[in-house]
Structures are given as C-alpha cells and as structure tokens.
C-alpha positions, 0 to 999 in steps of 0.5 A: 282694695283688699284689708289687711286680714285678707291679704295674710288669709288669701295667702298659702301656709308658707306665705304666711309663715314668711309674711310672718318672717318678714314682719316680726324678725328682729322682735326680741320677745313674743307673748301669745295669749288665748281667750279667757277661760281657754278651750283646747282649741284656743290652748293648742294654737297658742302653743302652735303659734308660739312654736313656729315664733320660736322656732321659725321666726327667732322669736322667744315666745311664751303662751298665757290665758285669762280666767280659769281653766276650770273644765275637768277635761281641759285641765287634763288637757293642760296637765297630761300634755303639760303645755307650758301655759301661763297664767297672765297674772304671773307674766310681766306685759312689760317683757315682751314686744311683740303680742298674738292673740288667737281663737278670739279677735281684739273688739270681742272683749274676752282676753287678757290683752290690755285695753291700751294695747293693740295685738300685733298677730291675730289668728281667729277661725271666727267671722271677722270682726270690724277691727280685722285691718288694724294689725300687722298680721290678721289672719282671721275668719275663712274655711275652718271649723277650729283654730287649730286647723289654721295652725296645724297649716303653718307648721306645714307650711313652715316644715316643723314636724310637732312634738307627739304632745303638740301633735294631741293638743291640735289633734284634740282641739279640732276634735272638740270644736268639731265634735269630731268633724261633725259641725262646722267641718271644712275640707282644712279641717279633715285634711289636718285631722288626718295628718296628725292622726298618726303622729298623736300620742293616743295614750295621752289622749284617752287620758284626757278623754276620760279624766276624773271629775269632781263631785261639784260636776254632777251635781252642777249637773243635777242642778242644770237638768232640774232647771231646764225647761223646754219650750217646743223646740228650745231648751232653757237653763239656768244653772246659777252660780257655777265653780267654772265658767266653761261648764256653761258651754258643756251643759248648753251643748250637752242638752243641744242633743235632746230630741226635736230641740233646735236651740239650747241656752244655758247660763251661770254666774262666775265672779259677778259676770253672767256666762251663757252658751247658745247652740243652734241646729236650725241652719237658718239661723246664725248663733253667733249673730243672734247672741251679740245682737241679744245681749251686745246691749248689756255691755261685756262681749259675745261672739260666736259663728254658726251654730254655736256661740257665747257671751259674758255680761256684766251682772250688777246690783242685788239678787232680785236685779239679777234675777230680773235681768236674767229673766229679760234675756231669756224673753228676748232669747225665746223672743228670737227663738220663736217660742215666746209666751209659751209656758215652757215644761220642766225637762223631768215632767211628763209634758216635756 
C-alpha cells in the first residue's frame, strides 16, 4: 500500500495542483514557511507555493523564515526581487489555518513551525524522512536536484504564468542548488531551468549575482583559509564565531573545489548553536546520511542528500567544553572520512 507522500509524488503536476484543491479550499488563511536561514531555493518556493494557494486554490497565503538571511547574495536575492517574506517573529501563528513547509521536512528540525503543530503541506526535494505519511499533503523527495524545480512544475501544471521576478527567484534557486546544473541535476531540473530562462529578469539576476559584500565577508574568509587543514583527500575548517550561519555552507563548498579533495567540512558558532556543511565528491559515499549518523547523537538536527549536507548542534558549557566537543566530531568526521590519525596540513604551508 502506497504512504501518503507517494501518492501526492507519483502524481502529474496538475493532479497535484488539484489534489491541492480538493484538500485545502474553503481554508481561510495559509502560512508557508521556509527552513531556517533560508537559501534562495527554499525563498523561491515558498513564494511558488503561496502563489498557486492564492492564486489557484483561494487561499490568502503569506511566506516566512526562521533564523536570519544573512549571506550577502541571499539577501540581494530578498531585496532585488523584493519577495514579500516575513520574519516569523512578526507573523501571529494564530491567524492562520492552514501550514506548508517546503525545502525541509517536519522531524528534521530546522524551521519555524511550532513543536505542537503538524505541517499540512510539506514539499521537500530531499530523501524522505519517517514522518513523510502523516500530512495531508507530502510531496517529498523524488527525481529533483532543488525544490524550486518542484514548484516550477505546479505553476505549469496550474497554468500560472509567474511574474518576471518570481520567474528569477525559481530560476536562481535551481541555479544554486545545482551549481548550475552541475550536482545532483535530474531531467525536471533542465527542462524547468529552461522554461524559465526566457522569462527572467536578467538584470535583477546580475544584481544579485554580484552584490557588495561586507568587510566581515573577507575576513571570515581570511580566518576560514588560515584554519584549514587538509588531511589527504579531506579539507577541515573551523571558522569559529560567524556573523551568518549561512556562511558555513559557503565556505565548505567553496574549499570542496581544492584539487584532489573528496570531502570538505567546516563549522561555526552562531548564537549557542554549532552550524557545519559537509560537501562530498566521492560518489559512494552519501552526505546526507553520513552528517546525521555523526552528529544525530548530539541532539539539534542534520539533514542533507548526496553529495552535500548540513547539521546545527546545540553548543553548551565553557569554551574548553566546546572546543572539546568540537574536537570529537571532527575525530569522528575524519573517522568517516578514512583519514583519521593523520596529522593534517595547514592549507597555506608547503606540505598541503
């Protein structure tokens, strides 16, 4: 007997647009919220999905995020397209009767949605969590590389034609998930890519593209190269306290590129929490499973799929607890990684 999840995913664009219908008309008000310290892609499905509640279903619908949109480019992204995003801080729960979460699932841990509530509408490119058959609608894991690309399919299947800037925002979102088509790219993925390619604004996307960045960026940076230490085919970093949780992600994709390297890990402090970004090249491992089993142990959450994947750990007691903590999951990170006792090179001397 097929779950529930199953039943929305082996369905066409349209049917799900009208399973939609069927399920949540009459609803009077609809928050959809992104995971934390949203990405681009989770930002521009949410908005997807709130369009085709409002515009398809009847339902009022408004998008907000936990966290802090603190990356340089995502919040260009927010600013230049003006997506009309709330912070959950200043959205009353209570208003609203009718919950979607998107890019992340309900057990993982890293959104907004209140414990005590259960997510009416969950649509997720990742694996599929355990808790998958429990909503309404679930719409989850499947042949995607972003989120955005599931989204981009129900405005076709509900025959909404999206604004220019909404257009960008899906456009965008697949882009950076993807690196531009080049990890974890599905046929869904190329065929939405191009459909929206002409109607972009590609203005609004040089602008976020290329936005300003704060002095605190390089020197984040400075800190990220001069901590790294390079253990044969692993890059390790430890980029302390950061001013954006986001950043971790950055810089662990950024040193996934350093030659002959298969893994790349870094992590950060951010308001008591520890923040770390796994990326993996090696095509038999799977990132996503290899973060949650290293640090589902230590509580918060960890998600992620194949080759990339992320985890924010509660971080308690004193600096030398900390530090101490740290240090054991780095041991077990190289422990996975097949590189442990290994001295390890600092990325600027000579040995690396």
């Amino acid at each position: 007997m097929a779950t529930a999840h199953q039943d929305v995913a082996n369905l066409p664009a349209k049917g799900k647009v009208e399973r939609l219908i069927k399920l949540f008309r009459g609803r009077e008000r609809a928050l959809v919220m992104t995971h934390d310290n949203p990405d681009p892609d989770s930002m521009a499905a949410a908005w997807a999905l709130a369009t085709v509640l409002s515009e398809r279903v009847g339902v009022p619908s408004e998008i907000a995020y936990g966290g802090i949109i603190g990356r340089a480019e995502n919040a260009a992204f927010v600013k230049t397209l003006k997506i009309p995003i709330s912070h959950v801080e200043d959205v009353d729960l209570s208003a609203f009767d009718l919950f979607g979460i998107v890019d992340t699932q309900q057990g993982v841990g890293n959104h907004a949605l209140p414990e005590s509530a259960v997510a009416d509408i969950v649509i997720d490119h990742h694996p599929v969590r355990e808790d998958a058959a429990t909503h309404l609608f679930g719409d989850v894991g499947g042949e995607y590389g972003a989120t955005s690309t599931m989204l981009t399919e129900y405005l076709r299947g509900a025959r909404l034609e999206p604004s220019p800037e909404l257009a960008t925002a899906l456009y965008y979102g697949i882009k950076a998930d993807t690196r531009d088509l080049g990890r974890q790219t599905r046929d869904p993925d190329v065929d939405c890519y191009l459909w929206l390619f002409p109607r972009i604004d590609r203005e609004l996307l040089s602008q976020i593209e290329h936005p300003k960045l704060p002095v605190r960026y390089f020197r984040l940076y400075h800190a990220a190269i001069e901590k790294a230490r390079i253990y044969t085919t692993a890059v390790i970093t430890d980029l302390g306290d950061v001013y954006s949780p986001d950043l971790v992600a950055e810089v662990s994709e950024r040193l996934s590129f350093i030659e002959d390297t298969k893994w790349s890990l870094a992590f950060g402090s951010y308001r008591s929490q520890l923040f770390l970004s796994l990326r993996v090249s090696d095509r038999r491992m799977n990132a996503g499973r290899l973060i949650r089993e290293t640090c589902e142990p230590y509580g918060g959450s960890a998600g992620g799929h194949g080759s990339m994947a992320g985890a924010r750990l509660p971080l308690a007691g004193r600096k030398a607890q900390r530090e101490a903590f740290k240090r054991e999951l780095v041991r077990r990170f190289k422990e996975a990684f097949g590189v442990e006792g290994e001295r390890g090179a600092s990325l600027l001397s000579d040995e690396a």
